[in-house]
C-alpha positions as CSV (number, residue, x, y, z in Angstrom):
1,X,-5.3,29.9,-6.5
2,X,-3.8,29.7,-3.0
3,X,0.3,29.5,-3.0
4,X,2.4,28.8,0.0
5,X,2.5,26.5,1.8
6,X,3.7,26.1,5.6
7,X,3.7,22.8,7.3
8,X,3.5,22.5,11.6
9,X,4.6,19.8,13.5
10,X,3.4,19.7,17.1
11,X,6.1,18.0,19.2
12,X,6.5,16.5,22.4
13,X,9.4,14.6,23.3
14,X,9.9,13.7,20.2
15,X,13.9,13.7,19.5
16,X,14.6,10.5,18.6
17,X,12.1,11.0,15.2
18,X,11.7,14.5,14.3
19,X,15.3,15.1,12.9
20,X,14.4,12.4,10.2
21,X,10.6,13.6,9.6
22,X,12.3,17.3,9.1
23,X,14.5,15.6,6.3
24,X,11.6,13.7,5.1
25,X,10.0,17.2,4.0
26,X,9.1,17.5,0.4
27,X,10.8,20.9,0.3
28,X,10.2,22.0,-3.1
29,X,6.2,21.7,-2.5
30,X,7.1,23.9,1.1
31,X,7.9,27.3,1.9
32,X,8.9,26.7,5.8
33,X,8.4,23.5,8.6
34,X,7.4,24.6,11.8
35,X,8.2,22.4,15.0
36,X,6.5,23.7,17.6
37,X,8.3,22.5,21.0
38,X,5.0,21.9,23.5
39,X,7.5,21.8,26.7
40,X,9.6,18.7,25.3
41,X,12.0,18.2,28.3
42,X,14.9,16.2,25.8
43,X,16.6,17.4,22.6
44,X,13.4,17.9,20.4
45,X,14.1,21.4,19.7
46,X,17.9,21.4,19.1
47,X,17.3,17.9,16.4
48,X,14.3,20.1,14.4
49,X,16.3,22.9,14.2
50,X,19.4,20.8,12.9
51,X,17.7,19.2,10.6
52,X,16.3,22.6,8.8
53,X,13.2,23.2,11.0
54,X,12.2,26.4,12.1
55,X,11.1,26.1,16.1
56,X,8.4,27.7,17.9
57,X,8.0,27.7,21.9
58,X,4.8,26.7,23.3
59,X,5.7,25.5,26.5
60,X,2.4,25.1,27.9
61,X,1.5,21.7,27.2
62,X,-1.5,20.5,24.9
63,X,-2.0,19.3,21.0
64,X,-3.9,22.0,20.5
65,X,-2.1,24.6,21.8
66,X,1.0,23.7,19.6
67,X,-1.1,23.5,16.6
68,X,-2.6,26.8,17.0
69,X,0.5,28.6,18.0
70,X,2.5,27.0,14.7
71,X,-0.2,28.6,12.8
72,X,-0.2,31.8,14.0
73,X,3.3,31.5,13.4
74,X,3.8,30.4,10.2
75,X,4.8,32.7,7.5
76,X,2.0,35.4,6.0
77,X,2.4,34.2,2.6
78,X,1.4,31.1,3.2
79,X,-1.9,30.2,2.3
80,X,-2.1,26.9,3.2
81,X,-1.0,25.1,6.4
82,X,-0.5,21.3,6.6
83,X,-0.5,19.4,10.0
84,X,1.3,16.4,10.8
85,X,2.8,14.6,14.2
86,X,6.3,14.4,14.6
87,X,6.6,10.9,15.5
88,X,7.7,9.5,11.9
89,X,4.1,7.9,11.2
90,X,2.6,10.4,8.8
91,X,4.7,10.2,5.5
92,X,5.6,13.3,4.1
93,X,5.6,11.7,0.5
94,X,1.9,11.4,0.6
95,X,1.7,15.7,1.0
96,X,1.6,16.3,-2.7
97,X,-1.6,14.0,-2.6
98,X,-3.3,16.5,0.3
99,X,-2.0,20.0,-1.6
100,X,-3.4,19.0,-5.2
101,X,-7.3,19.6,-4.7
102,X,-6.2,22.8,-2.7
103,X,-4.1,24.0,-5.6
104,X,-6.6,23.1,-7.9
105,X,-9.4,25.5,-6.0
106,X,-11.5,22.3,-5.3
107,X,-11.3,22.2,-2.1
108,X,-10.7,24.1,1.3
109,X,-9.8,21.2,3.5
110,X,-8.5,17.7,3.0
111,X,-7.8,14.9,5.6
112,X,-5.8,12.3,5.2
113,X,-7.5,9.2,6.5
114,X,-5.3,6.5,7.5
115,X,-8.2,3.5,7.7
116,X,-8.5,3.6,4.0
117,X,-4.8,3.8,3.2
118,X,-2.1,1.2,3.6
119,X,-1.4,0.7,7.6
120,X,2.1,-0.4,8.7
121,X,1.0,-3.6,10.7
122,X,1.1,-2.1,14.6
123,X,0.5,1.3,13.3
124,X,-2.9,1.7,15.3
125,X,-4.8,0.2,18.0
126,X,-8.2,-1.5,17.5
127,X,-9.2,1.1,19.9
128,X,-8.3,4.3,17.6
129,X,-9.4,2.6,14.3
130,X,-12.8,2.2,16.2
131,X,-13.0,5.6,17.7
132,X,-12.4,6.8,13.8
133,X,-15.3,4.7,12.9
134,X,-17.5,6.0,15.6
135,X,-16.7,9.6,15.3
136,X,-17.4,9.4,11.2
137,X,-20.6,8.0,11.8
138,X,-21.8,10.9,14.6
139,X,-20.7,13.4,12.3
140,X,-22.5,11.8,9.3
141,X,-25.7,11.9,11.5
142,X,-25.3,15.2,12.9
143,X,-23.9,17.5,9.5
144,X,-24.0,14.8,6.4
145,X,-20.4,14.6,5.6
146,X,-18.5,11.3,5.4
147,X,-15.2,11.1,7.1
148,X,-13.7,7.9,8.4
149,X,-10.8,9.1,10.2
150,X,-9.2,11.7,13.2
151,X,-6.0,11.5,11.0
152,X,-3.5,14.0,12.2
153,X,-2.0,14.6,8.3
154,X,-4.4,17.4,6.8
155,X,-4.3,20.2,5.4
156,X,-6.3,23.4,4.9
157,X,-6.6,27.0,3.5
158,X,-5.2,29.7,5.7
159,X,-9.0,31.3,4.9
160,X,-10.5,28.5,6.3
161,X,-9.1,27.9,9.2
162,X,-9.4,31.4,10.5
163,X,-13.2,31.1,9.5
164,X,-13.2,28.0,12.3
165,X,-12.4,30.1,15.3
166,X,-11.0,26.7,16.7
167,X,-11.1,27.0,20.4
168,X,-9.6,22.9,21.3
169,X,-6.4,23.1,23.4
170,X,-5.6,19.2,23.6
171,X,-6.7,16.3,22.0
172,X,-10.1,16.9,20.4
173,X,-8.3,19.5,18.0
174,X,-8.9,17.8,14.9
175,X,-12.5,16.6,15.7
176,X,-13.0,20.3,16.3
177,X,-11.5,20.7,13.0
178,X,-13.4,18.3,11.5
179,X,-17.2,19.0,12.9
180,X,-16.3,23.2,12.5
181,X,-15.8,22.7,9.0
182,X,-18.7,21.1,8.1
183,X,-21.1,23.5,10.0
184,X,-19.0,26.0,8.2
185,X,-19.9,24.4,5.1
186,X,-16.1,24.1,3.8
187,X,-15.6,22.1,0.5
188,X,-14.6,18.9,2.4
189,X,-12.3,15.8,1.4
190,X,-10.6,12.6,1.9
191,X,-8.1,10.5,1.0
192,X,-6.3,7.5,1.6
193,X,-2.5,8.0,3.0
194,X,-0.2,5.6,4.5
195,X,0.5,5.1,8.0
196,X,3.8,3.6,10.0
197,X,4.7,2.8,13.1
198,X,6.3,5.7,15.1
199,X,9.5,5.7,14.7
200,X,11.2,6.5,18.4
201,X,9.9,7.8,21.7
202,X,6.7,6.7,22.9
203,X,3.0,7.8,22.7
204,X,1.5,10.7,24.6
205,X,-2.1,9.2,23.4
206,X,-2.2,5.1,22.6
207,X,1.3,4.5,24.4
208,X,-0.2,4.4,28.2
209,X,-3.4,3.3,29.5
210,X,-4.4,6.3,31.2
211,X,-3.3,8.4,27.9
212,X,-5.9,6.7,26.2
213,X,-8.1,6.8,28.7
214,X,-7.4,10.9,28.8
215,X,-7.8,11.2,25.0
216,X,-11.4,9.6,25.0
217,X,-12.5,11.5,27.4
218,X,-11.1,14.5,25.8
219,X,-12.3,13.8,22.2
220,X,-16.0,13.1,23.6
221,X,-15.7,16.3,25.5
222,X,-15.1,18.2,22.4
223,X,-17.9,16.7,20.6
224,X,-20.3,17.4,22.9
225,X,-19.4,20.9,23.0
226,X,-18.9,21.8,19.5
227,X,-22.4,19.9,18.8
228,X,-24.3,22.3,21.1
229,X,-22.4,25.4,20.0
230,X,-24.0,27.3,17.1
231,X,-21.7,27.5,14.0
232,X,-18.6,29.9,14.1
């Protein structure tokens, strides 16, 4: 049964949350929380580290990137890393919920979805609740697993993850995530968490037009490629 468990918090520009989401931890589920500082230009890095984080320097920009290098950094006896944003929407008190059919050898990666779970009025645009929608219902056709969300709160064996060879260096990581693990056959679920509204700073993705605009682009990118490529 997998033990350990490492939690990584890609963060840009993020210092008016993260100090609170680091507090927020459940630390007696937790061995370590990794913020990994993707080139913030404020005081992202000296508020995780106040507030008990350990930091990690990716100072080349993209979600991606910061998720992969918090993994490779986190600590070896962790076997099981849980990724969240840093923005104070994710709650942490949902984590236990994510780790139980892990622990319990049930599964080897679960998502949370934030469509089926209680949403903080504001918390998403119509836009990314429909680009959920539309990405579950590509992957249903293409591998015959039901997910109804991009949801950046999941988590996943250490195993698993290393059998994804995930290649994504900005936004489409967790579709990458998500399509890899179903061609790898990975024991695959959902659940419902709850969702806020960010809770300082402004964001990189649904806070701009052209953000948005990059994202999409991005996220169908990745899903065109990862459809053509054989499985890892």
């Amino acid at each position: 049964m997998p033990s350990g468990v490492s939690v990584v918090i890609p963060a840009l520009n993020e210092a008016e949350s993260i100090g609170a989401v680091v507090r927020e931890m459940p630390w007696s589920l937790i061995r370590e929380c990794i913020v990994v500082n993707n080139g913030s230009t404020d005081a992202t890095a000296a508020e995780a580290l106040a507030a008990g984080a350990r930091v990690v320097e990716q100072p080349q920009r993209g979600y991606g990137r910061a998720c992969r290098a918090g993994a490779a950094a986190a600590d070896a006896q962790s076997e099981i890393l849980v990724f969240m944003d840093g923005d104070g929407s994710d709650n942490p008190c949902g984590m236990s919920q994510l780790l139980e059919p892990i622990l319990a050898g049930e599964c080897d990666f679960v998502i949370g979805s934030r469509l089926r779970g209680e949403r903080e009025p504001g918390s998403l645009l119509a836009s990314q609740i429909f680009a959920g929608w539309l990405a579950g219902v590509l992957l249903k056709l293409l591998y015959r697993v039901s997910y109804t969300d991009m949801g950046p709160f999941r988590a996943i064996t250490r195993e698993a993850l290393a059998r994804l060879h995930m290649s994504e260096e900005t936004y489409g990581w967790n579709l990458e995530m998500q399509m890899r693990a179903a061609q790898c056959g990975l024991r695959i679920r959902e659940i419902p968490v709850t969702y806020r509204k960010r809770a300082g700073g402004v964001s990189k993705v649904a806070g701009s037009f052209s953000g948005s605009v990059r994202a999409a682009v991005r996220i169908a990118q990745t899903l065109l490629r990862v459809a053509s490529t054989p499985k890892p």
